[in-house]
C-alpha positions as CSV (number, residue, x, y, z in Angstrom):
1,X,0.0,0.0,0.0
2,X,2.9,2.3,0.6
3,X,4.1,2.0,-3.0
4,X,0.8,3.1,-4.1
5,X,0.5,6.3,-1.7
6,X,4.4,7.0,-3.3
7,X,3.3,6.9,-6.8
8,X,-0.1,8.7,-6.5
9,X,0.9,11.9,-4.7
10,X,3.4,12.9,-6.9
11,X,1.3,12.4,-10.1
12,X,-2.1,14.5,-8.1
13,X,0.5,17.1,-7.4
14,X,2.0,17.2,-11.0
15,X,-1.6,16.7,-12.5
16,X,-2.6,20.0,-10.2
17,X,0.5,21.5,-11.5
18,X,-0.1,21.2,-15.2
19,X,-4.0,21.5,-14.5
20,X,-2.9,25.2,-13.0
21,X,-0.4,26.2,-15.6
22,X,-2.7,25.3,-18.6
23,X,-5.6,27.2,-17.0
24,X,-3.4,29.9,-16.5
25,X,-1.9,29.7,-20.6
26,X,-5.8,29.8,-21.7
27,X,-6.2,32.7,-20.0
28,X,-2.9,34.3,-21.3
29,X,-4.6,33.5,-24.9
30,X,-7.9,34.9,-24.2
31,X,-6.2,37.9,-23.1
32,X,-3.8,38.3,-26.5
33,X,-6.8,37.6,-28.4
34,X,-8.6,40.4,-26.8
35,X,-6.1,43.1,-26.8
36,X,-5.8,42.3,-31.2
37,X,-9.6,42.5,-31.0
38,X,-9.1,46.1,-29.9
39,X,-6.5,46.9,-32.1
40,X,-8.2,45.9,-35.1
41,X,-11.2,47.9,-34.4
42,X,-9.2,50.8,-33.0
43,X,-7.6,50.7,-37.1
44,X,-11.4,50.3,-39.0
């Protein structure tokens, strides 16, 4: 049972990790898309 507890934390807390950092991309990308939105009609 120990083995298992060894394996699975780690993988939660780099699951959590990626989980948090692609969330965080996403709304990077959002964000970028936004701001060339505003540009675009700031040049019409």
């Amino acid at each position: 049972m120990e083995w298992f507890a060894i394996f699975v934390f780690p993988a939660f807390t780099l699951g959590t990790i990626a989980l948090g950092l692609a969330l965080h991309s996403i709304k990077e990308i959002k964000n970028m898309e936004r701001r060339v939105e505003e540009l675009e009609n700031k040049n019409k």
